[in-house]
ZAMARRO-350866 format. One record per residue (C-alpha): residue number from 1; residue in one letter; x, y, z. Coordinates in steps of 0.02 Angstrom, whole numbers, plus 50000, padded with zeros to 5 digits. Each point is the difference from the previous one (the first is absolute). Layout:
NUM; a; X; Y; Z
...
//
This chain:
1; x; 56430; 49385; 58952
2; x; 49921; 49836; 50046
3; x; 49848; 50049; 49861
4; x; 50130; 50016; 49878
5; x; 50000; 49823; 49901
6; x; 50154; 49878; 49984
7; x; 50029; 49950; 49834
8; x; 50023; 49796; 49972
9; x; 50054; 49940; 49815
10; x; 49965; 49828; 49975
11; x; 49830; 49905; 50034
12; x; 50107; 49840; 50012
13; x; 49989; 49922; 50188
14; x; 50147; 50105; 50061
15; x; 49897; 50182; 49953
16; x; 49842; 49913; 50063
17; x; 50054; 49953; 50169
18; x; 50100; 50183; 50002
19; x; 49839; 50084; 49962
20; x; 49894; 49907; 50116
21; x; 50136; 50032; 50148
22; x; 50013; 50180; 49972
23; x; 49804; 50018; 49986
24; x; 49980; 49910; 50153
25; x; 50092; 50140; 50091
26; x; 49875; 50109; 49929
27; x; 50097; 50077; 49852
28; x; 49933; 50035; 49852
29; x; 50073; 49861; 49832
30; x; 50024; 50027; 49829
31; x; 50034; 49832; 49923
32; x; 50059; 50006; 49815
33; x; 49989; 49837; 49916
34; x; 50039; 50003; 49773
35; x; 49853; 49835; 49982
36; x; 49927; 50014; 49880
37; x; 50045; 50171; 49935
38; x; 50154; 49887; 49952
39; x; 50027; 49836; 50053
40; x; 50164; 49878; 50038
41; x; 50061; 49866; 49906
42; x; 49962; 49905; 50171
43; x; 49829; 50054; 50056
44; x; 49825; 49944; 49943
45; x; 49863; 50106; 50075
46; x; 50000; 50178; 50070
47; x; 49985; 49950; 50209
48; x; 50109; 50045; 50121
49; x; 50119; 49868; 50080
50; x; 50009; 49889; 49864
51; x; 50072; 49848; 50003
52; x; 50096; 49975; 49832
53; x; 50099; 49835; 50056
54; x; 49960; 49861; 50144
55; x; 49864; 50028; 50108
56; x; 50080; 49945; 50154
57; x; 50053; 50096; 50149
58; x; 50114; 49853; 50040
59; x; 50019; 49950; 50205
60; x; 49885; 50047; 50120
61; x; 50107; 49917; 50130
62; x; 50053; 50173; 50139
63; x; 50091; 49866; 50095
64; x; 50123; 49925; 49872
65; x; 49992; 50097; 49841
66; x; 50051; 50182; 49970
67; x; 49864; 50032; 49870
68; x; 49867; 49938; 50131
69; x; 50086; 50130; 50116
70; x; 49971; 50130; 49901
71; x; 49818; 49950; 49964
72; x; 49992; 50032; 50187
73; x; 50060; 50161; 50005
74; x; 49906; 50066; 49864
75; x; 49849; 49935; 50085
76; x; 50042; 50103; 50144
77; x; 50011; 50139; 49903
78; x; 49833; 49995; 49932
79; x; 50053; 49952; 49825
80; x; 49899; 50016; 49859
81; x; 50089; 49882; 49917
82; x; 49975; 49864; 50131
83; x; 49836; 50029; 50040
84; x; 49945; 49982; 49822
85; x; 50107; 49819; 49962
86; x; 49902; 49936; 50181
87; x; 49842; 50045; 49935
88; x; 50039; 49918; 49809
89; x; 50089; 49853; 50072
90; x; 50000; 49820; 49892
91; x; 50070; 49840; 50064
92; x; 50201; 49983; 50009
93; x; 50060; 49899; 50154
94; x; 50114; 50113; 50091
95; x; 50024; 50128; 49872
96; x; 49866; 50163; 49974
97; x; 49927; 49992; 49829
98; x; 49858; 50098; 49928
99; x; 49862; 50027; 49875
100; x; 50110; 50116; 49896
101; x; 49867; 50073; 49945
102; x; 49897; 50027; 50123
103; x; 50131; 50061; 50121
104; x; 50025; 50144; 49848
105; x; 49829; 50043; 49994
106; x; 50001; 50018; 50217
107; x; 50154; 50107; 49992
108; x; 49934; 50102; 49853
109; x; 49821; 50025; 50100
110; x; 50082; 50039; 50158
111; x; 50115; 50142; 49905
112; x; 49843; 50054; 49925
113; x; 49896; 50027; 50135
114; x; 50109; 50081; 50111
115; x; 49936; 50177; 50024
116; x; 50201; 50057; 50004
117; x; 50052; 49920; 49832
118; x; 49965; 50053; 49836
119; x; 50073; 49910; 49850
120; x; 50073; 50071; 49840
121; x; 50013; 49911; 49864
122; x; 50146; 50048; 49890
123; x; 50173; 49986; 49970
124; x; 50113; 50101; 50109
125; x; 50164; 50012; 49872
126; x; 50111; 50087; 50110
127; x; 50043; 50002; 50188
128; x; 49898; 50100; 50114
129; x; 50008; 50180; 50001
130; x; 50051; 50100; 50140
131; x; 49812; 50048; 50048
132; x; 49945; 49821; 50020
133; x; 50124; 49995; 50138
134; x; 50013; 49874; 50091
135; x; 49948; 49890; 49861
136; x; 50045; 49800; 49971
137; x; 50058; 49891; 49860
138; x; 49931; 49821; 49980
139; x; 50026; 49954; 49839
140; x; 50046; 49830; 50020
141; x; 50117; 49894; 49885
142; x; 49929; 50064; 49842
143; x; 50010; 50167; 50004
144; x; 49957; 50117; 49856
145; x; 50144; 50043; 49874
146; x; 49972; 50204; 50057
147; x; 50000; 49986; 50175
148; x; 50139; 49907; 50012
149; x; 50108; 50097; 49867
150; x; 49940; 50130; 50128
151; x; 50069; 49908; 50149
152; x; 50175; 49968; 49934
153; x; 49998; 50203; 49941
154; x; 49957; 50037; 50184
155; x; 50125; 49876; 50059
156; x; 50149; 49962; 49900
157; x; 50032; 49856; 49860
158; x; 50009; 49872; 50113
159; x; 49840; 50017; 50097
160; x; 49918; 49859; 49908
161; x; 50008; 49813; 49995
162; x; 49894; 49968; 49840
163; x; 50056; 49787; 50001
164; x; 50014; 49908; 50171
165; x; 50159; 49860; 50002
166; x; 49989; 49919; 50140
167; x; 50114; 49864; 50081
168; x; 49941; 49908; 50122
169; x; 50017; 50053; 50204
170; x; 50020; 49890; 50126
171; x; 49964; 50004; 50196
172; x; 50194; 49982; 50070
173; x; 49958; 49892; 50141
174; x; 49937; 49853; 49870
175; x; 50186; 49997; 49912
176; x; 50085; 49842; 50061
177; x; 50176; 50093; 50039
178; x; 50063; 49799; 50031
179; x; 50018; 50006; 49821
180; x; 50031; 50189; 49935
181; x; 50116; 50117; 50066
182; x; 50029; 50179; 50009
183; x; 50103; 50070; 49872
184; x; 50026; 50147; 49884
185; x; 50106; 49951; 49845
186; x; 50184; 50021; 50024
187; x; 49958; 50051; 50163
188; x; 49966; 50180; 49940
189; x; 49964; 50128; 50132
190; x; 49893; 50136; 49931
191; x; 49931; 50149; 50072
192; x; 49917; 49939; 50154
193; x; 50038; 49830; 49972
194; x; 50097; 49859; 50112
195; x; 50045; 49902; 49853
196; x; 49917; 49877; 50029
197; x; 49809; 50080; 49923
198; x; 49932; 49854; 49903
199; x; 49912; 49827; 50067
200; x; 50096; 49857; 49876
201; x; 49895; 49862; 49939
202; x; 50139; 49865; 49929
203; x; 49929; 49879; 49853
204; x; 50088; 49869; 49925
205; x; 50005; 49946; 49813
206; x; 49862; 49859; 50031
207; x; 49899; 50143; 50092
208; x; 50035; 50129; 49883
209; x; 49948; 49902; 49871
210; x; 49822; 49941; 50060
211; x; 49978; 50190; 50066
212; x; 50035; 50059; 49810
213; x; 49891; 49889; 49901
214; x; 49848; 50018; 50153
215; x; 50022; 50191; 49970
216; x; 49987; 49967; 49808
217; x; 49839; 49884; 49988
218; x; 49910; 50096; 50152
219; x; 49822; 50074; 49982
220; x; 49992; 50183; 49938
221; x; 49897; 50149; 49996
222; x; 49987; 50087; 49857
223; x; 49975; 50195; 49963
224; x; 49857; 50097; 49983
225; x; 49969; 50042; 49821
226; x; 49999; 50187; 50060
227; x; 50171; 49949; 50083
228; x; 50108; 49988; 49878
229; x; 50159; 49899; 50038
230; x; 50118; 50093; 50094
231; x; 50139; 49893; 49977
232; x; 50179; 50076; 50022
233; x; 50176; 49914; 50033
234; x; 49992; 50112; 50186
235; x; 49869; 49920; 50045
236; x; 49945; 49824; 49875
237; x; 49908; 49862; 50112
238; x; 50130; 49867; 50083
239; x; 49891; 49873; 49904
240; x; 50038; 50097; 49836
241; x; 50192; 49999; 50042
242; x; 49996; 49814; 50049
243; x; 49913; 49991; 49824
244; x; 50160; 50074; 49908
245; x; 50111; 49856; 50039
246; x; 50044; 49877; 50154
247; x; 50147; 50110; 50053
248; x; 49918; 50165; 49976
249; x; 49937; 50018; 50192
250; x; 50173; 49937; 50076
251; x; 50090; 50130; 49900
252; x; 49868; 50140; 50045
253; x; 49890; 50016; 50173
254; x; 50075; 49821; 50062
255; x; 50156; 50013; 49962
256; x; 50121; 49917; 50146
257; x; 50143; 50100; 49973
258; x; 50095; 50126; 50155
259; x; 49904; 49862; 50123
260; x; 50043; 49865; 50110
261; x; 49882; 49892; 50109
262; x; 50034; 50018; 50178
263; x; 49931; 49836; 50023
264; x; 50113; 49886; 49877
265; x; 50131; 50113; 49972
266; x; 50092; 49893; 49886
267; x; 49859; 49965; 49879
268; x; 49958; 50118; 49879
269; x; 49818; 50047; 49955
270; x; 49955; 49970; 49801
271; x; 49877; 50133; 50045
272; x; 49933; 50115; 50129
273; x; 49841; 50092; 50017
274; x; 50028; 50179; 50117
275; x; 49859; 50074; 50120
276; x; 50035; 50191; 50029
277; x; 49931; 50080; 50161
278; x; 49817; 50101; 49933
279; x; 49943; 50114; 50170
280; x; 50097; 50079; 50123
281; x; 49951; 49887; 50130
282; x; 50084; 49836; 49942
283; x; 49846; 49901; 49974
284; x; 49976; 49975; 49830
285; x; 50121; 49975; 49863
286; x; 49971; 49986; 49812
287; x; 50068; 49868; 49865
288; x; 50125; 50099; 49889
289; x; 49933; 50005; 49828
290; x; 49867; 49885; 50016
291; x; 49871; 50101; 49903
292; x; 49867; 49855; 49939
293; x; 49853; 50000; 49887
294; x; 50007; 49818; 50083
295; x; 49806; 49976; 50095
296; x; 49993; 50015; 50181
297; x; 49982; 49817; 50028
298; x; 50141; 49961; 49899
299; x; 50108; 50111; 50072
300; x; 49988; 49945; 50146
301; x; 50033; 49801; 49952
302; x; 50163; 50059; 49896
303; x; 50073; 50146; 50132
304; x; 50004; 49847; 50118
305; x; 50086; 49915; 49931
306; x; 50152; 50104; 50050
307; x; 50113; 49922; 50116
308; x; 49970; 50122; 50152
309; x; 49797; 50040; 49948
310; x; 49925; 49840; 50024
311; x; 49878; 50074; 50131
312; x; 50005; 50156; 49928
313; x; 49855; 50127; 50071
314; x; 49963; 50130; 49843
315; x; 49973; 50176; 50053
316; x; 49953; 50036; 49825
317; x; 50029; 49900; 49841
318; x; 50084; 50065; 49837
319; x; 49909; 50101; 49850
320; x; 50015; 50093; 49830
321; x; 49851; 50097; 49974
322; x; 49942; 50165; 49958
323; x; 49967; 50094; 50144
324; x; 50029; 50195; 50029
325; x; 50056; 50046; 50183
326; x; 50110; 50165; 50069
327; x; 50186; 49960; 50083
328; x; 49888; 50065; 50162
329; x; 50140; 49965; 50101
330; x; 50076; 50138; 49938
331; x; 49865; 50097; 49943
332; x; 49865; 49974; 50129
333; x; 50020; 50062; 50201
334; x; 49953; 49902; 50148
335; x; 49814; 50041; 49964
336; x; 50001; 49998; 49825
337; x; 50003; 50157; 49949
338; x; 50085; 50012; 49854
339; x; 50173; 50120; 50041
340; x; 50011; 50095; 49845
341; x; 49813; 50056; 50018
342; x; 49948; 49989; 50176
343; x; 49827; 50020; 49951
344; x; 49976; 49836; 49937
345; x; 50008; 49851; 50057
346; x; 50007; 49811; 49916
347; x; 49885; 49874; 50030
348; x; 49999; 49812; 49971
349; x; 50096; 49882; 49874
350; x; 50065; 50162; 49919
351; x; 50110; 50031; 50146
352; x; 50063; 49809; 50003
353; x; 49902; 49877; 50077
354; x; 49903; 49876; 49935
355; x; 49850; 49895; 50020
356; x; 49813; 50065; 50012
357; x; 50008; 50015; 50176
358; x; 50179; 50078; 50038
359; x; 49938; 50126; 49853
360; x; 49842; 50019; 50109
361; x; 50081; 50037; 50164
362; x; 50128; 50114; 49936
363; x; 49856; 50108; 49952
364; x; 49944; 49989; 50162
365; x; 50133; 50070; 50081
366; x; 50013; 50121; 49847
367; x; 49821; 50056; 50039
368; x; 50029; 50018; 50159
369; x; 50179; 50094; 50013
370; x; 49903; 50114; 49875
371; x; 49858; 50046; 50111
372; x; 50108; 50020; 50152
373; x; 50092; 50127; 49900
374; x; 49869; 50102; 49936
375; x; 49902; 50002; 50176
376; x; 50175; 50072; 50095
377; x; 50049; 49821; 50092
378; x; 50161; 49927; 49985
379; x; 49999; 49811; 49970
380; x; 50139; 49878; 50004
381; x; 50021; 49839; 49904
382; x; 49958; 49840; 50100
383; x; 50129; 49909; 50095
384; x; 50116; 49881; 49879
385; x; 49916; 49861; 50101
386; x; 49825; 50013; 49941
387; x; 49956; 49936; 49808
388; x; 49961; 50200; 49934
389; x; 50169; 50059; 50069
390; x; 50106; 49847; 49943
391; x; 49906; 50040; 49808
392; x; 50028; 50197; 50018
393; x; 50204; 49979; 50063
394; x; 50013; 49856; 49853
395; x; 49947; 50167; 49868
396; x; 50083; 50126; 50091
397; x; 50161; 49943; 50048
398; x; 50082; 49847; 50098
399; x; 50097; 49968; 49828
400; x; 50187; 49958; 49976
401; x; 50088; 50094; 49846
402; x; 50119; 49889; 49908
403; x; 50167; 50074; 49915
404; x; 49994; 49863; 49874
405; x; 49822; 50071; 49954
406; x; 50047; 50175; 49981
407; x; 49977; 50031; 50160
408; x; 49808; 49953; 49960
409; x; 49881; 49958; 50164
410; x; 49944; 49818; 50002
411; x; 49823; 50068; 49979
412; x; 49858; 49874; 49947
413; x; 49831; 50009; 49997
414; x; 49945; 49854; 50137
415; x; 49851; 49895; 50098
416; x; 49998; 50039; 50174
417; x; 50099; 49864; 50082
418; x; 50065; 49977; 50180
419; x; 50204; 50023; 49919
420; x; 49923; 50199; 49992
421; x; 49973; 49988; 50212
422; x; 50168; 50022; 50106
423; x; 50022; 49856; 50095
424; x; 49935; 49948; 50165
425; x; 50102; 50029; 50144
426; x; 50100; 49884; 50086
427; x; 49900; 49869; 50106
428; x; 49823; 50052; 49938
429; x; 49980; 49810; 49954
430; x; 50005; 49887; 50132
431; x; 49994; 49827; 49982
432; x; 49822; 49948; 50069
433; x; 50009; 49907; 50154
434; x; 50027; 49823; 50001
435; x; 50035; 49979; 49816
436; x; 50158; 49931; 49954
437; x; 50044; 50040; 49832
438; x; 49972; 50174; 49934
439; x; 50096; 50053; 49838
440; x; 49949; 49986; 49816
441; x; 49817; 50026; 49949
442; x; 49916; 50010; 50200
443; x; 50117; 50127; 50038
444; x; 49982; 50084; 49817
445; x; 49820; 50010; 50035
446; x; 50023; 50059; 50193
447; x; 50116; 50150; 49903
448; x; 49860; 50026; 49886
449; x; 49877; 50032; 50124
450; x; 50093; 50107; 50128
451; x; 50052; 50090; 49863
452; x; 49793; 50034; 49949
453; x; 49968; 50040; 50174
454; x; 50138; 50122; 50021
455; x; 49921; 50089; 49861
456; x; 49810; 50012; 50034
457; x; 50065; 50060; 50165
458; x; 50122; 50143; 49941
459; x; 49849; 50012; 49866
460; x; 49857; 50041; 50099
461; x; 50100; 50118; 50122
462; x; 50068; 50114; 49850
463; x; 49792; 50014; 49954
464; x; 49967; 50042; 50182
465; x; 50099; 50153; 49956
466; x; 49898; 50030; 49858
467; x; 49847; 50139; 50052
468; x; 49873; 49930; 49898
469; x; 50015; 49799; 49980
470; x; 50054; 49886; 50138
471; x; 50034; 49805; 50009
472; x; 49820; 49978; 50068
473; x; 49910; 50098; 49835
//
């Protein structure tokens, strides 16, 4: 069985790294990629791992940075990926950037050359037979019209995201609770809930007021042409509402009414802006429809301007974009094998990440749940603790459902970011010896950095178990 090839769809750097994994455990690869039998209103050039946006990795920082974490682990791992962004490195201070093009071209040779690969150029319109089992999908944000008709036919109607809004997350443990409260609106209990489910963020009319016309003459990004504008009244921009009228946003997302501030009691908020809880572990909660086209670095001068966020940390900014990714919560199992068809599995920002190299390393551990399977091992996902098994819970599950939703998960696709780690336990920071004061950024930092170490560690043990790579290859 281990002659028999497993079949990758999508040359992007999710099915690159998932080829190049499985190959590595000496499995034959099939590797479909459409360029240039038909191209992507995206792409420019047939190579594998193409970079169609930035060509930054972001942080390279394993001590105080998630992302820089995970370039860690994939480094263990022997990533493809990795290897090829060291070797096509450019200047960037702290962050890993890279010749885009000439990390394609290494990733494209190395595919190439490998005696267990063989690429197909073509587009595969459907999702993989039976016979190719197992097989994976990593067909990024873009995916082709057939595949994924053939996806939500597989799946269900609402298998697909096809347009990402996004409100802004936050890290919980950067929300001044001096100022908001914990509240739901009326004090409604709902199923599961304490009443008391929202963070408050109280504004008053001077606030209000400044916070409306900065949301009005913010910077914007625009849409794609091949976009389209995917405006809807469910889901319009909060800079869009703000736009309709100075009282729009206090009578819709902000509105003050069922609340009470804990704190002043007897004065009542002209507005209030509500944080709902995002993962099962408490650590993150998201701004309740704050969906922006704003720009990052606007967004993050406005949004702090909230009584409550003035040292707000951002697990993820807000979005409106066009960007095709499964409900894998729901669809996908703990090693993303897709439950409906067990024989394939989903790779990359497809199942709900995002960024280059969360796309990357979910194709890594794609790759190598595949080849595990197909040579009789069982393999677990990492521990929660490390960067890959923080990512793979975030797609898989961790999610709350909301009854005002529909009972919908709070599924977005998301960065890696230390709100996806559970927290430390009690007393792993100590206060370093002689050193008076310890709270705020030191001890921020000291948080960071236990919580890096934690992971490498768990990291590089779950690879010991591994039979063919280990921390040291």
């Amino acid at each position: 069985m281990s002659n028999k090839p497993i079949h990758v769809v999508g040359g992007g750097l999710a099915g690159s790294e998932a080829a190049w994994q499985i190959a590595e455990r000496g499995i034959p690869v099939v590797l479909h990629e459409m360029r240039p039998v038909r191209g992507t209103d995206a792409h420019q050039t047939d190579s594998l791992a193409e970079l169609v946006c930035s060509n930054s990795f972001r942080s390279d920082d394993s001590e105080t940075n998630a992302v820089g974490v995970l370039h860690a682990e994939m480094r263990l791992a022997n990533s493809l990926i990795m290897r090829a962004a060291d070797a096509h490195q450019v200047p960037a201070g702290s962050a890993l950037a890279v010749d885009r093009e000439g990390f394609a071209e290494a990733v494209t040779a190395a595919i190439e050359d490998h005696p267990l690969i063989r690429i197909e150029r073509g587009e595969v319109e459907g999702l993989p037979p039976e016979e190719w089992d197992p097989s994976i999908v990593a067909t990024g944000p873009l995916t082709a019209p057939a595949l994924a008709e053939s996806i939500r036919a597989a799946t269900g109607s609402d298998a697909l995201a096809f347009f990402d809004a996004i409100a802004p997350i936050v890290h919980f443990d950067s929300i001044d609770l001096d100022k908001a409260w914990f509240q739901s609106r009326y004090d409604k209990v709902g199923p599961g809930g304490t009443g008391k489910d929202y963070i408050n963020c109280p504004l008053d009319k001077e606030t209000y007021e400044r916070f409306v016309a900065a949301l009005i003459e913010g910077d914007r990004t625009e849409f794609k042409e091949w976009e389209g504008t995917p405006y809807f009244d469910g889901c319009l921009p909060i800079e869009v509402m703000a736009e309709r009228g100075p009282e729009t946003l206090r009578h819709g997302p902000m509105k003050p009414m069922g609340l009470t501030n804990a704190h002043e009691p007897d004065i009542k908020p002209y507005a209030v802006v509500q944080l709902r809880q995002d993962n099962a572990l408490g650590t993150l909660y998201n701004i309740v429809g704050f969906q922006t086209k704003l720009k990052y670095g606007a967004q993050g001068d406005i949004f702090r301007m909230i009584p409550g966020l003035e040292n707000a940390e951002f697990a993820r900014l807000g979005g409106l974009h066009r960007n095709t990714y499964l409900n894998s919560p729901v669809l996908l199992d703990a090693t993303l094998r897709l439950k409906a068809l067990p024989h394939v599995r989903f790779a990359g920002q497809i199942t709900g990440c995002e960024g280059y190299v969360e796309s990357a390393a979910v194709g890594l551990m794609t790759g190598r749940f595949a080849a595990a399977e197909r040579l009789g091992e069982t393999l677990s996902p990492p521990p929660q603790t490390t960067a890959m098994g923080a990512l793979v819970a975030h797609i898989t599950g961790g999610h709350l459902a909301h009854e005002e939703d529909g009972g919908k998960r709070s599924f977005q696709p998301m960065n890696v970011n230390f709100g996806l780690f559970p927290p430390l336990d009690p007393g792993t920071i100590q206060k370093p010896e002689g050193q008076k004061r310890f709270r705020g950024k030191e001890k921020a930092i000291a948080k960071k950095k236990a919580m890096s170490a934690r992971a490498l560690a768990d990291y590089t043990a779950w690879l010991g178990l591994d039979s063919v790579a280990t921390a040291a290859e």
